[in-house]
C-alpha positions as CSV (number, residue, x, y, z in Angstrom):
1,X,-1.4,30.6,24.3
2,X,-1.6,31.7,20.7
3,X,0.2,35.0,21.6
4,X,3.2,33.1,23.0
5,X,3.5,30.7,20.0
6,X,3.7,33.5,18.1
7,X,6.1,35.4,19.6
8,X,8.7,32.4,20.1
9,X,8.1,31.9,15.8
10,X,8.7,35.7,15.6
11,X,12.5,34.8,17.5
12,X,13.5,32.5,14.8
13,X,12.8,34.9,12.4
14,X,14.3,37.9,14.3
15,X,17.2,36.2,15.5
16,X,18.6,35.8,11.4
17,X,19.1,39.6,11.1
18,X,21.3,40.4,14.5
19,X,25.4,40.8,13.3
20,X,27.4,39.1,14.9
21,X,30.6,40.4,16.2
22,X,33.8,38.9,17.5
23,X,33.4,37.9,21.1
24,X,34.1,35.3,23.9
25,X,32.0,32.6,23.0
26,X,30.2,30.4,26.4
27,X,29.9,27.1,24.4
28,X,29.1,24.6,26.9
29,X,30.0,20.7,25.5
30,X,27.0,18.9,26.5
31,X,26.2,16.6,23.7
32,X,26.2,14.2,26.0
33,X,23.4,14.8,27.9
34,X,20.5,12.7,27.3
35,X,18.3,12.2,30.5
36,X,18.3,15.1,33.2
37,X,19.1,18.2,32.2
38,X,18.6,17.8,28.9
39,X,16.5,20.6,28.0
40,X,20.2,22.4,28.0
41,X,20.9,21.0,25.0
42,X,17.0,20.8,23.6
43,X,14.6,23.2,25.3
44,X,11.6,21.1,24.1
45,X,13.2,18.9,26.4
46,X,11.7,19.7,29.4
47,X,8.4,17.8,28.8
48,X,9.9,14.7,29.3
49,X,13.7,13.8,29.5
50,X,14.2,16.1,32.5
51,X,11.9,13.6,34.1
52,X,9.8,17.0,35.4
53,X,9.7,17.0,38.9
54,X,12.9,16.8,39.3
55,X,16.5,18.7,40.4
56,X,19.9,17.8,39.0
57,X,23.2,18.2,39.0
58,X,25.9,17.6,36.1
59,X,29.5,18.3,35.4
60,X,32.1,17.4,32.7
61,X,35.7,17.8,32.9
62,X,37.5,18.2,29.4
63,X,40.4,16.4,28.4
64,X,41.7,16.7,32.0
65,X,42.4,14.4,35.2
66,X,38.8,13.4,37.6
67,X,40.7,15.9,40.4
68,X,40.9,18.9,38.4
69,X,38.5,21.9,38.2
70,X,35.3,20.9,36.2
71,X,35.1,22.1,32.8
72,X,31.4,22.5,33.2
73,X,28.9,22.7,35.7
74,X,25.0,23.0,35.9
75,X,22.4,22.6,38.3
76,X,18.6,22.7,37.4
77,X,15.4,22.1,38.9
78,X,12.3,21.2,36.4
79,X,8.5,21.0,36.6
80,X,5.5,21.3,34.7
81,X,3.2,24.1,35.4
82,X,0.1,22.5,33.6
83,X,-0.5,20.0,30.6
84,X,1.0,22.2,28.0
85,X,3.6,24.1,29.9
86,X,6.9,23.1,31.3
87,X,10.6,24.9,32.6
88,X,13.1,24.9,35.0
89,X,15.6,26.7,36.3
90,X,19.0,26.3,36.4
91,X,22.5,27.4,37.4
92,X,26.5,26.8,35.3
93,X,29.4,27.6,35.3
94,X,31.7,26.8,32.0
95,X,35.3,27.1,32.2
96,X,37.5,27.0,29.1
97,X,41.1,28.0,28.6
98,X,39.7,32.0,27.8
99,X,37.3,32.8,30.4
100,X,35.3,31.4,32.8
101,X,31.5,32.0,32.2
102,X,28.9,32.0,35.7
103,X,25.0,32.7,35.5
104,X,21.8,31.3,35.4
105,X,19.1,29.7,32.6
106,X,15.4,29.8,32.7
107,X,13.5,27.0,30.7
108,X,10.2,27.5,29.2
109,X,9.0,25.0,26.8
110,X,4.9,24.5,25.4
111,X,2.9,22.2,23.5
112,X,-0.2,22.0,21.4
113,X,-1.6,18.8,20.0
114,X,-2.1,18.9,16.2
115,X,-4.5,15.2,16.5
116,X,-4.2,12.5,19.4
117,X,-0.8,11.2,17.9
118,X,1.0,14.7,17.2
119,X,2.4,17.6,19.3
120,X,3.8,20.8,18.2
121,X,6.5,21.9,21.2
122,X,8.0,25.4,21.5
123,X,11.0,26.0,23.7
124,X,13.6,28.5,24.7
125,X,16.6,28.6,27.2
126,X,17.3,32.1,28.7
127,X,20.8,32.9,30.0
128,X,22.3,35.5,32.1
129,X,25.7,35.3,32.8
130,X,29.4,36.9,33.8
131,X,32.3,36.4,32.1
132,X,35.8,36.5,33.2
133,X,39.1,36.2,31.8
134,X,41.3,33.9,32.5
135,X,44.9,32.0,30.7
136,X,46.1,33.7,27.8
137,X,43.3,36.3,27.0
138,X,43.7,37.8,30.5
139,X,46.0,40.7,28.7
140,X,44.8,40.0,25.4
141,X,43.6,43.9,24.4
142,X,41.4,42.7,22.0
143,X,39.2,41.0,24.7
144,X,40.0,43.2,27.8
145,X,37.4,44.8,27.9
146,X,35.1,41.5,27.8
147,X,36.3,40.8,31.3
148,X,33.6,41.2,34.0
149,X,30.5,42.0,31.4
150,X,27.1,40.3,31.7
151,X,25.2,39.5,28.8
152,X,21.6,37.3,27.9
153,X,21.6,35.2,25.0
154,X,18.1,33.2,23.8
155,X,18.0,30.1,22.2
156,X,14.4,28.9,21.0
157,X,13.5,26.0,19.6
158,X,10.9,24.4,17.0
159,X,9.9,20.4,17.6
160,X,7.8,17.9,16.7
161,X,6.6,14.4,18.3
162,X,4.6,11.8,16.8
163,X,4.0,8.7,18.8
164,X,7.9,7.8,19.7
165,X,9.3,10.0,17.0
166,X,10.8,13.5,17.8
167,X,12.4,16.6,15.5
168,X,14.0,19.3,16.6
169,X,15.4,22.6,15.0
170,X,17.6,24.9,17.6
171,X,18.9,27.9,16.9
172,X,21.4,28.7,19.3
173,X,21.9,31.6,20.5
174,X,19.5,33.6,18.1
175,X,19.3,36.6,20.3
176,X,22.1,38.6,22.5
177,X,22.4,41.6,24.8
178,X,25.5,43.0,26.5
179,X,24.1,44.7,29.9
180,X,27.5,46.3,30.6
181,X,27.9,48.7,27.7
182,X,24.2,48.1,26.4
183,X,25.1,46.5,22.8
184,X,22.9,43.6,21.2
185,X,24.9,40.6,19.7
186,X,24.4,36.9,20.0
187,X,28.0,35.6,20.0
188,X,27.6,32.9,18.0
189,X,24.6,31.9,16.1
190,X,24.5,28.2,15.5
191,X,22.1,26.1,14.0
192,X,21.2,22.5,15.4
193,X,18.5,19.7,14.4
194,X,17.9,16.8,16.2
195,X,15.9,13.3,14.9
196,X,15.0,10.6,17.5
197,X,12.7,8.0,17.7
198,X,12.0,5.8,20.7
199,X,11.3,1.7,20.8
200,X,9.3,0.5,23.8
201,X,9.6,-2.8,25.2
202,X,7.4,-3.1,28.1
203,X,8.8,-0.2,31.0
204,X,12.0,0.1,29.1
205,X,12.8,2.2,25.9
206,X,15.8,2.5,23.1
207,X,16.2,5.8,21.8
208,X,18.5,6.3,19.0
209,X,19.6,10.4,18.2
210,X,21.0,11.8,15.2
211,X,22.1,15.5,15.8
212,X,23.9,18.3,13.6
213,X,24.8,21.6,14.4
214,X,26.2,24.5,12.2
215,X,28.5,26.7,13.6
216,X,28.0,30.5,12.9
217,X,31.5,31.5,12.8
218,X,34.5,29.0,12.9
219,X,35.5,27.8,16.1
220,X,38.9,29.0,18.3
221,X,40.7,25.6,17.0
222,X,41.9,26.7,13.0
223,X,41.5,22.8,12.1
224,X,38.1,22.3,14.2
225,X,35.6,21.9,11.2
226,X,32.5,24.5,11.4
227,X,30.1,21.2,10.8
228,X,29.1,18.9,13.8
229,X,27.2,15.9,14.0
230,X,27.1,12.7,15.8
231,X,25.1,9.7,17.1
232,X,23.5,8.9,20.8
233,X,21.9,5.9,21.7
234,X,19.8,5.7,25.3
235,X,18.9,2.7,26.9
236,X,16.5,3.7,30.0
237,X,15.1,1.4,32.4
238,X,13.4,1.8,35.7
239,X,15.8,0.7,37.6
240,X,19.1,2.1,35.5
241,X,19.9,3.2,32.0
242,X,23.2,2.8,29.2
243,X,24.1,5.2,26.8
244,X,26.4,5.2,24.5
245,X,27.7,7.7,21.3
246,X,30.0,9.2,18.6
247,X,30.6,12.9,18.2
248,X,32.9,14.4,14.8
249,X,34.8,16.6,17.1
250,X,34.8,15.1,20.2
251,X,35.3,11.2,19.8
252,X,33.1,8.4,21.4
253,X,31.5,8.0,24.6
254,X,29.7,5.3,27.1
255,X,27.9,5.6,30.3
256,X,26.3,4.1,32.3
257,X,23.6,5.0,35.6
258,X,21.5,3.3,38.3
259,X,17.9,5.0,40.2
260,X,17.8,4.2,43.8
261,X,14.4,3.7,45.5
262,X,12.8,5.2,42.2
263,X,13.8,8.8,43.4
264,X,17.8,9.0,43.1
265,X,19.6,8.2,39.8
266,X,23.3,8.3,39.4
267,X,25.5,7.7,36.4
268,X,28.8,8.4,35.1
269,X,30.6,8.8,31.3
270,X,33.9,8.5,29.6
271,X,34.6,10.2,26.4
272,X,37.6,10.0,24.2
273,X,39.5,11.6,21.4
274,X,39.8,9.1,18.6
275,X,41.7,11.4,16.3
276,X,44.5,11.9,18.5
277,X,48.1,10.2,17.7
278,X,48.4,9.1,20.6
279,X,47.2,6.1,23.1
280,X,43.4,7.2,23.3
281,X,43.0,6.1,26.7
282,X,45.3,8.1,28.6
283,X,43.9,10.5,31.0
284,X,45.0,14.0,28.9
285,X,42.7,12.5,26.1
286,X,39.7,11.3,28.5
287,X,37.0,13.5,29.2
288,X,34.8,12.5,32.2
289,X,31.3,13.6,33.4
290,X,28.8,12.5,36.2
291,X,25.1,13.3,36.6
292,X,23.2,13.1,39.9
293,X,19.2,14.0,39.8
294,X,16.0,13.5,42.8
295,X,12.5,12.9,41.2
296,X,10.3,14.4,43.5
297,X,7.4,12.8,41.6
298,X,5.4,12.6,38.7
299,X,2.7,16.0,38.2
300,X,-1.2,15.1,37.1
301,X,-3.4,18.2,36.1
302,X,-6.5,17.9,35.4
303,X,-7.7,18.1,31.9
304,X,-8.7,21.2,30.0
305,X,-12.2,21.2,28.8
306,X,-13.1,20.4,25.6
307,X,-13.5,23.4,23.6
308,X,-17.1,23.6,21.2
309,X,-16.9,22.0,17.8
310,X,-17.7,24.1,15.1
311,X,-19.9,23.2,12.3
312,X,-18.3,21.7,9.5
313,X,-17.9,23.2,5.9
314,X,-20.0,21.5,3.2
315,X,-16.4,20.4,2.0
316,X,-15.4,18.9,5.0
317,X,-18.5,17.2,5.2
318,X,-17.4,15.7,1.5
319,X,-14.2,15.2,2.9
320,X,-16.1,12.8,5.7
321,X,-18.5,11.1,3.8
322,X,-16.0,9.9,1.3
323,X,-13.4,8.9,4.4
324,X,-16.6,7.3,5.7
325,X,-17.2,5.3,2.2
326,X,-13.6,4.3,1.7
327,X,-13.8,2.7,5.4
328,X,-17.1,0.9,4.0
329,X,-14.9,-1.0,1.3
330,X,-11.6,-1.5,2.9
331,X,-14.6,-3.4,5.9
332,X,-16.6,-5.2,2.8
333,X,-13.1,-6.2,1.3
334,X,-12.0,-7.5,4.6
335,X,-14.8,-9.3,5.0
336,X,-14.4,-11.1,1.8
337,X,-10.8,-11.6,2.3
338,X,-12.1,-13.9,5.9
339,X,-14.8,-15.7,4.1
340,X,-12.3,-16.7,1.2
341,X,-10.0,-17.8,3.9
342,X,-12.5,-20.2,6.3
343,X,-13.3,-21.2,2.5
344,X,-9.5,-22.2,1.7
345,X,-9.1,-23.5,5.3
346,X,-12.4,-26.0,4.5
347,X,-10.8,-27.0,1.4
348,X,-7.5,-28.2,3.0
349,X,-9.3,-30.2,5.8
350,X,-11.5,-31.7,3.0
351,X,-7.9,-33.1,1.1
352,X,-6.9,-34.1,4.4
353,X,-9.5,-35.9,5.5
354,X,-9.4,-37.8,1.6
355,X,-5.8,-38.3,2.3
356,X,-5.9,-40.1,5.5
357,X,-8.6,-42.1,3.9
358,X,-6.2,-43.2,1.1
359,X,-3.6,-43.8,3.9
360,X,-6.1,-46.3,5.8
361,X,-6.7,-48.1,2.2
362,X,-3.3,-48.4,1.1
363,X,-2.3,-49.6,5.3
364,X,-4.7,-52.4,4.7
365,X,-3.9,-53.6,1.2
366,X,-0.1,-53.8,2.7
367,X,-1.6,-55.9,5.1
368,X,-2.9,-58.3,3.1
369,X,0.4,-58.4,0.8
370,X,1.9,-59.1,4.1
371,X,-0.3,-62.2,5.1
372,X,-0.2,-63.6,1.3
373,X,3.6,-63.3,1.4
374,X,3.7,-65.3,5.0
375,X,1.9,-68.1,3.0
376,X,5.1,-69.1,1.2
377,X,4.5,-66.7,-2.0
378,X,7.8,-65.9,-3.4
379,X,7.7,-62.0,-3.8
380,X,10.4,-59.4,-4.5
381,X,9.9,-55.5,-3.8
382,X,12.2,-52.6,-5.4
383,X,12.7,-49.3,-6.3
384,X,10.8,-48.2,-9.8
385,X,13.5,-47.4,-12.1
386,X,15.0,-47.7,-15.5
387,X,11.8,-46.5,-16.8
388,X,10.0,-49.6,-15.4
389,X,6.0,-49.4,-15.0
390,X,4.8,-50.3,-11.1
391,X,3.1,-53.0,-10.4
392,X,4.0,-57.0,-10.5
393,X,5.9,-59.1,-13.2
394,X,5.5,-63.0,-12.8
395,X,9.3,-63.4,-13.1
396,X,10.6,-67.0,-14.6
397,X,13.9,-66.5,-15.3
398,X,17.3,-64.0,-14.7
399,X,20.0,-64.1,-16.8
400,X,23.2,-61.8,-17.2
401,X,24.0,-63.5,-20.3
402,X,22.0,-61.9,-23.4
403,X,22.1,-65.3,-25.4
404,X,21.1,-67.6,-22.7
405,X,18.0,-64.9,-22.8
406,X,17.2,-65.1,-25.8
407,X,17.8,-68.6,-26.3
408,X,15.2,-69.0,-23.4
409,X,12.8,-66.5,-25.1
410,X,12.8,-68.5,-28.3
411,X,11.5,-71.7,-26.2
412,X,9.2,-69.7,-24.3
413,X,7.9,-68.5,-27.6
414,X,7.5,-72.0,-29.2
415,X,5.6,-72.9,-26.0
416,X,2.7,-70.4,-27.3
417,X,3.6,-67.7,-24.8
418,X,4.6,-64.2,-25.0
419,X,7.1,-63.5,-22.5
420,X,9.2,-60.0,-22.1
421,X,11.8,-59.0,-20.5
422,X,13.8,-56.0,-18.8
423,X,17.4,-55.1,-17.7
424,X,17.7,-54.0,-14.6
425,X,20.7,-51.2,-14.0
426,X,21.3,-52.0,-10.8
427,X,22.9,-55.4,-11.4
428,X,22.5,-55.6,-15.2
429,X,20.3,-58.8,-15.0
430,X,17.9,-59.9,-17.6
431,X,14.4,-60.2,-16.0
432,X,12.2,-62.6,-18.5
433,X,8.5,-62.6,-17.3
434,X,4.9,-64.1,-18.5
435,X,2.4,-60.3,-17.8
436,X,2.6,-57.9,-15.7
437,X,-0.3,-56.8,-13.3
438,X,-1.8,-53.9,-11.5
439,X,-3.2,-55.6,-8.7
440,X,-1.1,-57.9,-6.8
441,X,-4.4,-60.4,-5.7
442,X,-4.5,-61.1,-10.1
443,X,-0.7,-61.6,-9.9
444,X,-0.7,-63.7,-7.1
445,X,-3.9,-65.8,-8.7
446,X,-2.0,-66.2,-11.8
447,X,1.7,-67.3,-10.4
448,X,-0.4,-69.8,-8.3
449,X,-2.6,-71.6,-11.5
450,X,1.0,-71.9,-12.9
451,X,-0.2,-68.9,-15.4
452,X,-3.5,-70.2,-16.1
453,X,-1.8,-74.3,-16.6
454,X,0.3,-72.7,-18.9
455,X,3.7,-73.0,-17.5
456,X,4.9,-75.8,-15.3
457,X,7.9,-74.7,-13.7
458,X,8.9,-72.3,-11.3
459,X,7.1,-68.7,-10.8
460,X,7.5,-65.7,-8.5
461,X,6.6,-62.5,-8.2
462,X,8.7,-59.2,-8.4
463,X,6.6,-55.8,-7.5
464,X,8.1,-52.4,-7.9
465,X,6.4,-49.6,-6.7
C-alpha cells in the first residue's frame, strides 16, 4: 500500500516537468456531474458518489437541440475491491466541433485513515483514446496528422475527508503519451481543487461544492478566460435527489432525478448561457444532459486486523499524561459548573416559594379591604402619582379653588388639628386630609372614631397604592 501512495505522490510531482505542445485537446464538460459517474470529474470519487456497485450511463449535448448527436458520452461500471480500494471502468466518447475523441478510462482510487474522523484518498483516471478530425480542422495541416492517433493521458488526484467535509486537488492531465508516433505530452495540464462539505438530516444530505480549475494553456475561444470556477449544490434522497449550480463559463444549471425500487435512478439537467445577448432559453443556448445508473448493491468486507501497537516514546507518554490531566480539569470544572447550577436552581425555587407566600398574604388582606368596604366604609383607590406616598389619607374636603382651601385649612387649624393637603394632576383637585396611614385597619379605625372625637363631620378614605 505504501508503495502505491508513493508512486501516485511521485505523479504530481513528475507530471509539472512534461512540455506541453500544441494539440487537440479532449476536454470533456462535465462539471455537472455530481452523483454517478463522478469519479470523471474527481477520481477520489469512486469511494462514494459513484454509489460503488454500480453501472451508469451519462450524456450531455452542448448548446444543441435534445435530437442532435450528444456532445458527450460515458459509460462506467464501479466497485470496491476491499475497504481501502475502489475503481471502475468506463467508456466516452466526446465530440466537439474539431474532433471527435473515443476510448476508455480505468478508475483507481485508495484510502488510508489518518484517526477515526480522517481519510487520506489517492485517485487517478487513466485514458486511452482515438482521435479523429472532424469540421474545420479536417484539412487543417497543422492538425492533420493528429487524425486517427491514440494517446493515454493520467490524471491523479490528492483528497482529504473529515467527517462530511471533503478537499480535493486534481491535476489534470499530468501525464501524456502519443502511441502512434511514440511522443510524451499531456495536452493540457490543468489544475483543479474542489471544497465540499455535506449536512445530514436523517437519510437525506445537502452537499454544497466550490470548484476552480486553472487552465494550462488558454482555451480554443480567444475571449474564454483561462480561470474557471463555479458553485454545485446536491440534494440526495433515497428516493430522488435536486441539484442545482453556476459555472463562469458555462452559465447555470438545475436538475432534477428519481431511484426506482432502490436499484434504478434517473435524472435529467438544463444548462444555460447567461452571458449571451440573446433570450437565454432558446434551444441554441440550452445545453441538456441525462444520467441513468443500476445499483447492484452495497459491498461489506470484512475488517483488516488490527495491526500491533508499538510502545510509546517517553515523550509521547508526556504528551498523554498531560492530555490525561487537562481532561481531569475540564471533568472537575464541569462538575463545579452542575453543582453551581442545582445551587442557582435551589435559589430561584426558594424566591418563588417566598413570593407565592407574599401573594397568599397580600390575596387575604384584599379580602378583608373588600369585606370592610361592603360595610358602608367610603373608600377611594388610585393610581400613585404626583409624587404621592401609598397608603390611606382620611380625606375631608376637595376643592379646585385654592382660597376655599385655604380658607378651610385656617378653620381646620383653629380647631387644633393639623390637616395637609395635595393636588392631584389628574383633575387638579385640592385633597385636604387629617393623617395618612400605612395600614388600612388604623385608617379605617380612625375615620370611624371621627379621628379620635376630633372631627364631627364627614370622613372617607382615599388609598393609593
Amino acid at each position: 500500500m505504501v508503495k502505491i501512495l508513493a508512486a501516485l505522490c511521485f505523479t504530481f510531482c513528475i507530471g509539472l516537468n512534461f512540455a506541453q505542445e500544441a494539440t487537440l485537446v479532449n476536454n470533456i464538460q462535465y462539471q455537472n456531474l455530481t452523483l454517478y459517474n463522478a469519479s470523471l470529474i474527481n477520481p477520489t470519487y469512486s469511494f462514494d458518489l459513484n454509489q460503488p456497485r454500480s453501472f451508469a450511463l451519462w450524456s450531455r449535448w452542448q448548446q444543441q437541440d435534445i435530437d442532435a448527436d450528444p456532445t458527450a458520452l460515458f459509460a462506467n461500471y464501479t466497485q470496491k475491491l476491499g475497504n481501502t480500494i475502489a475503481g471502475g471502468l468506463g467508456f466516452f466518447q466526446n465530440n466537439t466541433d474539431r474532433a471527435t475523441f473515443t476510448g476508455g478510462v480505468m478508475n483507481v482510487a485508495l484510502t488510508t485513515s489518518l484517526n477515526k474522523s480522517a481519510q487520506i484518498r489517492f485517485g487517478s483516471n487513466v485514458m486511452v483514446y482515438q482521435t479523429a478530425l472532424g469540421g474545420i480542422t479536417a484539412t487543417d495541416p497543422a492538425l492533420i496528422d493528429q487524425d486517427g492517433t491514440l494517446r493515454a493521458s493520467l490524471s491523479p488526484a490528492l483528497g482529504l475527508k473529515w467527517n462530511g467535509f471533503n478537499a480535493s486537488v486534481i491535476l489534470e492531465n499530468a501525464l501524456g503519451f502519443n502511441f502512434s508516433d511514440g511522443s510524451r505530452n499531456s495536452g493540457m495540464q490543468n489544475y483543479l481543487g474542489m471544497l465540499a462539505q455535506d449536512f445530514a438530516f436523517g437519510q437525506s444530505y445537502l452537499r454544497p461544492t466550490v470548484y476552480g480549475r486553472i487552465y494550462g494553456e488558454p482555451l480554443d475561444d480567444e475571449d474564454a478566460s483561462d480561470l474557471e470556477y463555479g458553485l454545485q449544490m446536491l440534494f440526495r434522497n433515497p428516493k430522488f435527489w435536486l441539484q442545482g449550480g453556476y459555472n463562469n463559463l458555462y452559465g447555470a444549471s438545475g436538475g432534477l432525478g428519481v431511484t426506482l425500487f432502490k436499484k434504478l435512478s434517473l435524472g435529467g439537467l438544463v444548462e444555460f448561457d447567461l452571458d449571451t445577448e440573446e433570450d437565454p432559453l432558446q434551444n441554441s443556448d440550452l445545453s441538456f444532459e441525462i444520467v441513468a445508473a443500476f445499483f447492484f448493491g452495497a459491498q461489506e468486507f470484512e475488517p483488516r486486523e488490527p495491526e500491533e501497537e508499538e510502545e510509546p516514546s517517553a515523550a509521547e507518554k508526556l504528551e498523554q499524561a498531560e492530555a490525561e490531566r487537562l481532561a481531569q480539569e475540564q471533568r472537575e470544572a464541569e462538575a463545579q459548573r452542575q453543582a453551581e447550577e442545582a445551587a442557582r436552581k435551589a435559589e430561584e425555587e426558594r424566591l418563588a416559594q417566598e413570593q407565592a407566600a407574599e401573594a397568599e398574604l397580600r390575596k387575604a388582606q384584599q379580602a378583608e379591604e373588600a369585606a370592610m368596604l361592603a360595610a358602608d366604609v367610603i373608600y377611594q383607590e388610585d393610581a400613585a402619582d404626583d409624587n404621592l406616598a401609598s397608603g390611606f389619607y382620611l380625606i375631608v374636603g376637595v376643592f379646585g379653588n385654592t382660597a376655599y382651601r385655604d380658607r378651610f385649612l385656617k378653620n381646620l387649624r383653629g380647631q387644633g388639628l393639623s390637616p395637609e393637603y395635595f393636588l392631584r394632576s389628574s383633575n387638579q383637585y385640592n385633597y385636604v386630609y387629617l393623617a395618612h396611614f400605612s395600614s388600612f385597619n388604623e385608617a379605617l379605625a380612625a375615620r370611624n372614631s371621627g379621628f379620635e372625637g376630633r372631627y364631627g363631620d364627614r370622613i372617607w378614605i382615599y388609598a393609593v397604592r
